[in-house]
N, C-alpha and C positions, 0 to 999 in steps of 0.2 A: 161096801165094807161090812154092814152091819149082818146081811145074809154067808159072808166069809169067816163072822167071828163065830155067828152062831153053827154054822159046819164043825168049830173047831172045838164046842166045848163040849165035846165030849173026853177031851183030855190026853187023846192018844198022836200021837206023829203023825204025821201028814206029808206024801208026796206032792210035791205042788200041780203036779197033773192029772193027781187023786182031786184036787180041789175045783180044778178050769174044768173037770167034767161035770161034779154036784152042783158048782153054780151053775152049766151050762143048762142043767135040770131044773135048777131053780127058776130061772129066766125062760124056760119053757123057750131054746131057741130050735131052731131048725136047723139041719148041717150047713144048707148056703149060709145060715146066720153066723155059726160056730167059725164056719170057716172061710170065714171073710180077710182077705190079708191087708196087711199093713201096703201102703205105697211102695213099702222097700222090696214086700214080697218077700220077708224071711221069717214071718213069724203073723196067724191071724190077730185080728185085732183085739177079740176077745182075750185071749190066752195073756195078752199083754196087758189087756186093763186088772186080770186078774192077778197078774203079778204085779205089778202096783201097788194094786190094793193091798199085796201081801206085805208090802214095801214100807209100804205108810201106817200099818197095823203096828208092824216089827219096831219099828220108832218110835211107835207113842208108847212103847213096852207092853200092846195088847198081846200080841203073839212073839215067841221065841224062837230064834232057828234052833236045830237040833244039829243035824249034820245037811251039808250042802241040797240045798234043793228042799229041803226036810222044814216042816214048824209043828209048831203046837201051842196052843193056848196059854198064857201066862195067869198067873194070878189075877192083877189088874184087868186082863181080859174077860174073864170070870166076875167081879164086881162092877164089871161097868156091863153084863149080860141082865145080871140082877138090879140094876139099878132102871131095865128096862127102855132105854133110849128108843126113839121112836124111828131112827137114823142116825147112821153116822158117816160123818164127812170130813174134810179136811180142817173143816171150820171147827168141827167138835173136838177132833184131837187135839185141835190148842189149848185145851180146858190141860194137859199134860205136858208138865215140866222140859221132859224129854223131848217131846215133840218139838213144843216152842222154840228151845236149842237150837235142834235139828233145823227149822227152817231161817232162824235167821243164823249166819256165821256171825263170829268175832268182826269180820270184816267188811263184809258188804251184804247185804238181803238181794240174794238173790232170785227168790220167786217176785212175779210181780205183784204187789198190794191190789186191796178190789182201787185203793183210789187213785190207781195209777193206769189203771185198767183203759181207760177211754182212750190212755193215751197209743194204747196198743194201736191202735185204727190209723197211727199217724207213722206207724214205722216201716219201711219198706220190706220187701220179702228178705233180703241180706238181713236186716236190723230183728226179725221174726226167728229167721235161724241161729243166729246167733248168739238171741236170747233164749233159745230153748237149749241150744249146743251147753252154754254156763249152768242153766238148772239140770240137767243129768249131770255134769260135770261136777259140781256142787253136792246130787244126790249120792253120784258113785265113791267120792271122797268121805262123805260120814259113811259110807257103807265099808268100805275099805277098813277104816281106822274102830269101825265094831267090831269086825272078822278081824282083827288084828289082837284085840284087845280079849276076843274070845278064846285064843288060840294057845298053847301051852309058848314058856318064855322060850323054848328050844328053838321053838319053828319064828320067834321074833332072831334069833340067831343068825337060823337060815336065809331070812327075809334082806338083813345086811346086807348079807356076803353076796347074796342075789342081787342086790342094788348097786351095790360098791363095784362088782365086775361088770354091770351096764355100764356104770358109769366113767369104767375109764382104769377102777383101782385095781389092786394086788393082784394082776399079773394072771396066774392061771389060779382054777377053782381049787385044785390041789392047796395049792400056795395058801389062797384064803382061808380055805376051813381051818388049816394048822393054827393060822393067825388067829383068829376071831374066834374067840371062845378059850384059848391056850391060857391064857393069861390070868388066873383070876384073882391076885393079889394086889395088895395096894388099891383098889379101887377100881382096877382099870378090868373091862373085858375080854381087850385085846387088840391087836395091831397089824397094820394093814399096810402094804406099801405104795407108796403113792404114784411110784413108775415101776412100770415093768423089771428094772434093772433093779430095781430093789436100793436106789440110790438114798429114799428119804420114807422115814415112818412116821403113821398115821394111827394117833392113837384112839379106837373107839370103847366108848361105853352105851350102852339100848339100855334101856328102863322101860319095860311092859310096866308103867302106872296110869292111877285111875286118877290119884292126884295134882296137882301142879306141882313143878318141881322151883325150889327158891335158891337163891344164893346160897347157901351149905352146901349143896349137892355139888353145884359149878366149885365152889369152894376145894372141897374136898375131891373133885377129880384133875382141878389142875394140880394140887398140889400131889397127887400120885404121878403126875408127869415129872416133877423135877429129880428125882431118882434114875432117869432114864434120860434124862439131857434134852427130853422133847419140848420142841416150839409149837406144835400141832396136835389137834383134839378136835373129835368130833363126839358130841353129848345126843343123844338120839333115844326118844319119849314119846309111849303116845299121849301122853297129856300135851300138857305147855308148860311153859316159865313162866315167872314172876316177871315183870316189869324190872324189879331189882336184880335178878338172876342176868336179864339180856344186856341188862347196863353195865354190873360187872364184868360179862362175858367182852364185850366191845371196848371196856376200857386198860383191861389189860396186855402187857407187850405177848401174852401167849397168846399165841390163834387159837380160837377156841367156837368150832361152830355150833351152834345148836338147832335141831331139827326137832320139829313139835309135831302132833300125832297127822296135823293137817299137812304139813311140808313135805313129811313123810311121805303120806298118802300123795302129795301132787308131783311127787319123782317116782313114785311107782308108775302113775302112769304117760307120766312121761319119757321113761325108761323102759315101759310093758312090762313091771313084773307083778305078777298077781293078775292081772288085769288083759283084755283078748280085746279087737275089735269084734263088734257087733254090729254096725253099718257101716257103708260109706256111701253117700249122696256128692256127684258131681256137681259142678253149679257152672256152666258154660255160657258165653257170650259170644255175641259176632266177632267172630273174625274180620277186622273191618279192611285188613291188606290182601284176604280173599277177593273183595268186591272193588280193588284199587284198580282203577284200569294201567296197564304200561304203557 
């Protein structure tokens, strides 16, 4: 990391493949080194550890993306150059607010602790995958919910109407762009039908905030629903709510869902929008009615 930041202060943009070759420089590797591949055989190892590292800079707020694929050195990245570290590792990033965040969620820690580390030796090859499967899964959700939060409120618009038509809602894309976004009185951003026929509406509001959202806000968007006779309300942030906001929202006779920057991000990809497969690993066993005799 620490030979990636120092690439980067010289202040300018950066392709990330401009990068995987000066570190390749830096490490004095050889092409069999360079291009060693992953197991998966879709990308060498190197190129991957250095996106990573691009990964884990971007979160402590060393480096900034620019435009996809693109970084450049942040401020903070610049003071911690000057302050002369001797390395930097994952262990050092936790010295940064952001980072710390980033690695533990609201919910569960999903990286494994070092003091939990021994226990690795006791998990089976399933129990190994599995816990690697949740830490990308984990990584690609705060990355999601960054790109989200960097991106103009328009394309959080788009982002909806792209979900909501995974998911089941308004009918055709025609249909939703008119809905979602039409609206923009009383509170509300717009409305969405919840079948095809167009039998029953669903009324959305998106808030691109950096803040949490509290009880006023829920407050103030049911009560733009009673104008319109609506039972149903969907509140969608990439922050979170209050405690007080979720308990309002549950305890009221209006259905009123609310989706937090994380929620968000784990119907993206469970939906695929935003987001591609990048691997897929079989995991096969005996056939044990192959070897049955009749």
């Amino acid at each position: 990391m620490l030979p990636l930041l120092q690439f980067a202060r010289d202040g300018k943009e950066h392709p990330i493949y401009e990068a995987i070759d000066a570190m390749s420089r830096v490490f004095n590797l050889t092409d069999p080194e360079k291009n060693q591949p992953l197991p998966s055989r879709k990308e060498p190892v190197f190129d991957n550890r250095v996106r990573w590292a691009t990964f884990h800079l971007r979160k402590a707020g060393l480096l900034e993306t620019t435009v996809r694929g693109r970084f450049r050195i942040a401020d903070k990245g610049l003071e911690t150059l000057r302050s002369q570290p001797p390395e930097i590792d994952m262990k050092y990033l936790e010295r940064f607010p952001e980072y710390t965040k980033f690695r533990v969620s609201k919910k569960e820690e999903v990286e494994v602790s070092k003091d939990k580390q021994t226990g690795i030796l006791s998990l089976t090859p399933e129990e190994l995958i599995e816990t690697g499967y949740q830490s990308i899964e984990h990584n690609l959700v705060q990355e999601l919910i960054t790109r989200i939060r960097d991106t103009p409120p328009k394309f959080l618009e788009r982002l909806v109407i792209d979900l909501l038509l995974r998911m089941g809602y308004g009918g055709s894309r025609v249909d939703a762009g008119k809905a979602i976004g039409r609206t923009h009185d009383g509170g509300l951003d717009g409305v969405i039908h919840q079948d095809q026929l167009g039998l029953e509406a669903v009324y959305v509001q998106a808030k691109r905030w950096d803040n949490t959202i509290g009880r006023p806000e829920i407050q103030k968007f049911v009560g733009a629903l009673q104008p319109h006779n609506a039972t149903k309300g969907v509140f969608i942030t990439t922050s979170g709510f209050t405690q007080d906001a979720i308990d309002y929202a549950s305890s009221i006779h209006t259905k009123i869902i609310l989706i937090d920057g994380e929620k968000l991000a784990r119907l993206m990809i469970e939906h695929n929008v935003g987001v591609s497969t990048a691997q897929v690993y079989e995991v096969k066993k005996i056939d044990t009615d192959y070897f049955t005799e009749e």
